[in-house]
C-alpha positions in Angstrom: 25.8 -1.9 19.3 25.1 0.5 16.5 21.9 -0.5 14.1 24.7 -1.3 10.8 27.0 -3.4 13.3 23.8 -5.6 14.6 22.4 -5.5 11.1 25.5 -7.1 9.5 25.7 -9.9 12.0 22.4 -10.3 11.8 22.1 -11.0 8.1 25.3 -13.1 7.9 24.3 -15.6 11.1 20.4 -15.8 9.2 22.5 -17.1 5.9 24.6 -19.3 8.1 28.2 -18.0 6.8 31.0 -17.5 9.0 32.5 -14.0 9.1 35.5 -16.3 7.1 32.7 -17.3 4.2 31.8 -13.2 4.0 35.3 -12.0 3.9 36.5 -14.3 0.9 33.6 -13.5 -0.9 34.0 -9.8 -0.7 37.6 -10.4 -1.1 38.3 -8.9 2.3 40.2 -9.6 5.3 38.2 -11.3 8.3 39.7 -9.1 11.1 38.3 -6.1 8.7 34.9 -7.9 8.6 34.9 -8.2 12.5 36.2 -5.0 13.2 33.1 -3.9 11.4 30.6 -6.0 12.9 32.1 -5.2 16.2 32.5 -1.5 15.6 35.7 -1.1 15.9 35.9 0.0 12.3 33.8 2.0 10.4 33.3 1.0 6.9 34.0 3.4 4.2 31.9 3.6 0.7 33.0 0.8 -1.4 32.5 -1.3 1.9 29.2 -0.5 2.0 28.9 -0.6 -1.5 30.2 -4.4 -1.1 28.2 -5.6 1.7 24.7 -3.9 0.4 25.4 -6.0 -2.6 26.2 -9.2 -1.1 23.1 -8.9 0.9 20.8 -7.6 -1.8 19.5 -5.1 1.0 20.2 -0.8 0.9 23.1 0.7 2.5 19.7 3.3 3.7 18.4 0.0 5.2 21.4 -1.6 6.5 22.1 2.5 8.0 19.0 3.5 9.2 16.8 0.2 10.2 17.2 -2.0 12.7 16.5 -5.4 11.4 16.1 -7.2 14.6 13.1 -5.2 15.3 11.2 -6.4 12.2 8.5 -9.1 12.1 9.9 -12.5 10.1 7.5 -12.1 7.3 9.2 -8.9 6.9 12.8 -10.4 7.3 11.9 -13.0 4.6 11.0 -10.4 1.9 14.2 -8.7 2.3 16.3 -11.8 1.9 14.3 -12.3 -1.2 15.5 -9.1 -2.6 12.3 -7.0 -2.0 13.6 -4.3 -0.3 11.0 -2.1 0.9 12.7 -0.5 4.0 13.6 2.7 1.9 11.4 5.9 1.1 10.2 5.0 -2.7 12.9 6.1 -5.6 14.3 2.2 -5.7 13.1 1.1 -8.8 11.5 -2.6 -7.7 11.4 -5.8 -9.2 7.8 -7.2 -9.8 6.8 -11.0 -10.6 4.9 -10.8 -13.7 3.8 -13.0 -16.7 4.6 -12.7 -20.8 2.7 -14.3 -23.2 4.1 -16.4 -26.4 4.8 -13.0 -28.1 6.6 -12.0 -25.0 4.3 -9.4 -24.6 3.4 -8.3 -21.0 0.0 -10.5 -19.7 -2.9 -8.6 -17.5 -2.9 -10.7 -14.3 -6.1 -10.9 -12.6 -6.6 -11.1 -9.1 -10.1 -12.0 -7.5 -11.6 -11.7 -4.4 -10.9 -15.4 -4.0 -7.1 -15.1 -4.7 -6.4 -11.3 -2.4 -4.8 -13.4 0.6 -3.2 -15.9 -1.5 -1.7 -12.5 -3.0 -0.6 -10.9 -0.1 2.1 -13.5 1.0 2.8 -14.6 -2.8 2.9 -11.2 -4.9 6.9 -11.6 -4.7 6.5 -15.1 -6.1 6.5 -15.8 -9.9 5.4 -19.2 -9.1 2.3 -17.8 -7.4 2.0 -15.2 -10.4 2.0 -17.3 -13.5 -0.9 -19.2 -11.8 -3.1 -16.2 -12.0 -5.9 -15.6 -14.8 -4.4 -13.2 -17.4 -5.6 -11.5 -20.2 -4.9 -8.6 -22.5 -6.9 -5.3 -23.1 -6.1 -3.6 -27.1 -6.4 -0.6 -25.3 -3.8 -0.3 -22.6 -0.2 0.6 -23.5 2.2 -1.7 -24.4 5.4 0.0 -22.7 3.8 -0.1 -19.1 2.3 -2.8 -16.7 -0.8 -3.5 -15.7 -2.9 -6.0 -13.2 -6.8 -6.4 -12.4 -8.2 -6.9 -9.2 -11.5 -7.4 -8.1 -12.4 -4.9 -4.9 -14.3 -6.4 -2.0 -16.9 -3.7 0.4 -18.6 -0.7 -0.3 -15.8 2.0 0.4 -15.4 3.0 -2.7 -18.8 3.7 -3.4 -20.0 4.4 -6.3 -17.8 2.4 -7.4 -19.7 -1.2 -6.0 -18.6 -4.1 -4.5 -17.1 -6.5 -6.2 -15.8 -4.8 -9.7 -12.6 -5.2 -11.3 -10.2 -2.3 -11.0 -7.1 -2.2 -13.2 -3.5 -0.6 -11.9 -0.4 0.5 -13.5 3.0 -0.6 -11.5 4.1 2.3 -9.8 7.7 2.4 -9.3 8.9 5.2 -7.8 6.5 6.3 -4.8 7.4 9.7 -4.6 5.6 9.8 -7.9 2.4 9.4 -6.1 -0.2 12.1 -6.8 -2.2 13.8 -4.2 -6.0 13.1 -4.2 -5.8 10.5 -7.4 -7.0 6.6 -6.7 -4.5 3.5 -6.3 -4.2 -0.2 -5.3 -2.2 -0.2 -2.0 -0.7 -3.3 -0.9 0.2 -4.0 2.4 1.1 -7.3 4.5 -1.0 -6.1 7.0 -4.4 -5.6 5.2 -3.5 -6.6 1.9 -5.3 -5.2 -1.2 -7.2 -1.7 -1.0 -7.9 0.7 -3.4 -8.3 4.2 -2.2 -7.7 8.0 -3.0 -3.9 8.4 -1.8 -2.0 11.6 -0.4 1.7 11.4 -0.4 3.1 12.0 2.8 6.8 10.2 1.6 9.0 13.1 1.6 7.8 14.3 5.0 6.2 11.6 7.3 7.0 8.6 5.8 3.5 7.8 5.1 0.7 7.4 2.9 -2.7 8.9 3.9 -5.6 6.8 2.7 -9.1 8.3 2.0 -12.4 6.4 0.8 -14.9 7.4 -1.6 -17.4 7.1 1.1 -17.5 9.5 3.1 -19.1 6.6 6.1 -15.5 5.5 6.0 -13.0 8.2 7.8 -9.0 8.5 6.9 -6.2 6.5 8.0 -2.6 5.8 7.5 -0.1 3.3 6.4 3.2 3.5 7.1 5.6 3.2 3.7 7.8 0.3 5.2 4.5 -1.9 5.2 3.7 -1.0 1.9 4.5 -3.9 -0.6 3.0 -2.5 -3.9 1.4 0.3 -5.4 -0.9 0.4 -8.7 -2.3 4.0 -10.3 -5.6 3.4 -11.1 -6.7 3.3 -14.6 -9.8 2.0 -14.9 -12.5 -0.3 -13.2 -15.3 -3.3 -15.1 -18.2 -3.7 -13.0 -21.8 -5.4 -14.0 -23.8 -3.4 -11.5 -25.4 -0.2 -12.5 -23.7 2.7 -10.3 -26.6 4.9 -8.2 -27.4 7.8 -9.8 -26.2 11.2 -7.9 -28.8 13.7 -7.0 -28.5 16.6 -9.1 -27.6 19.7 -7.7 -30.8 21.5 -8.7 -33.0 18.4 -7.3 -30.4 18.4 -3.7 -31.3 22.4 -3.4 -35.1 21.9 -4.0 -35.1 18.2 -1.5 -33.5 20.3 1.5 -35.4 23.3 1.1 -39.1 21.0 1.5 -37.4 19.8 4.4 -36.8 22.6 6.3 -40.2 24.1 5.2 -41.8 20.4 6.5 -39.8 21.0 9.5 -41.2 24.5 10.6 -44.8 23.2 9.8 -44.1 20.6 12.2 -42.7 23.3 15.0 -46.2 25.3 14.4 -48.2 22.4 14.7 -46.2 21.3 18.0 -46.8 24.8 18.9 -50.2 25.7 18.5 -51.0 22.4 20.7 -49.5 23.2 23.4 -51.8 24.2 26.4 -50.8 26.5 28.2 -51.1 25.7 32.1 -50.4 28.9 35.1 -50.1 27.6 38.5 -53.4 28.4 40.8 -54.2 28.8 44.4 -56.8 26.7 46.1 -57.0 28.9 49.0 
């Protein structure tokens, strides 16, 4: 069966709706509906058109991906409207909070709340619960949410500060080398310097400040959110970077300590030549 047949079914027997229920609401005939599901029809544009909007899911997705090979968790957020199956222009809806001026809120997410968030980012019930705030600052026409990084991969940036994103909605838009909050199902929150591999590989390359920490790649059909960085809060004091000048001079005693060392190693050395007793 081919991937938009088995998808079709698939999302019409998960609603529980007969192929009777789908065809009167659509406003099409049953045996069209069957002969679709069955492939023994192919559907033209407004068909698709139709059946992507009844099921709040792509016509790319219901095309190109198979749903019965997704996880349930995965399943669930597409039902929900949160299709993420495509490669990054949809524009996507995000739970958020106003306040009384119906002015965008700052959510803040801490360390305590990150896997609470991954499951619940989708839910506004979930949101509204979170800590907000405003900053004078930040502009008024875009939005914006805190979270508080956990581990040392960001380095200098420490442990435990509070990094502020703006929504990104159209992934393509993703800049090369600049920092952003990833959010994945599978490992939740990170911040890390991106490189968009969209267009080409279907991918997004993620790379750590620290350079103890080596590359590595998430797939875009597991990635849930994305946040351009746009500032971080922290109450540690950064360390200091070696200055250039002082890095030149520190390397430089070492390799002079280090041929010292040799000599001395050297000079030691006794030299023994093999004898005969005889």
């Amino acid at each position: 069966m081919n991937i938009f047949a088995s998808n079709i079914k698939l999302l019409r027997k998960r609603r529980g709706r007969t192929q009777d229920d789908v065809a009167f609401a659509l406003d099409m005939k049953r045996s069209t509906l069957s002969g679709y599901e069955n492939e023994v029809a192919q559907p033209g544009i407004e068909a698709l058109l139709q059946l992507s909007n009844y099921y709040g899911v792509s016509v790319d997705t219901l095309l190109k991906i198979d749903l019965s090979g997704l996880r349930e968790s995965e399943l669930s957020q597409l039902e929900k409207g949160y299709d993420v199956f495509i490669t990054g222009s949809k524009i996507r809806v995000l739970a958020t909070t106003v306040d009384s001026g119906n002015n965008e809120n700052v959510e803040l997410v801490n360390q305590k709340a990150s896997a609470g968030y991954r499951t619940g980012f989708a839910d506004p019930e979930y949101i509204k619960v979170l800590p907000t705030f405003h900053m004078p600052f930040l502009s008024k026409e875009k939005k914006y949410r805190t979270f508080q990084i956990n581990g040392d991969s960001m380095l200098p940036i420490p442990d435990g500060s509070w990094v502020t994103g703006e929504f990104v909605q159209n992934w393509n838009l993703i800049r090369d080398g600049q920092p952003y909050i990833i959010l994945t199902l599978n490992d939740g929150i990170m911040f890390k310097v991106v490189y968009n591999l969209i267009r080409t590989e279907s991918r997004l390359s993620l790379h750590s400040l620290n350079p103890l920490y080596e590359p590595y790649d998430v797939e875009i059909k597991d990635v849930r959110e994305v946040w351009k960085f746009v500032h971080y809060i922290s109450s540690a004091m950064p360390e200091p970077n070696l200055p250039k000048e002082d890095l030149t001079a520190t390397v430089a005693a070492l390799k002079k300590d280090m041929e010292k060392l040799k000599k001395q190693v050297a000079s030691s050395t006794v030299l023994r030549l093999p004898f005969n007793d005889e």
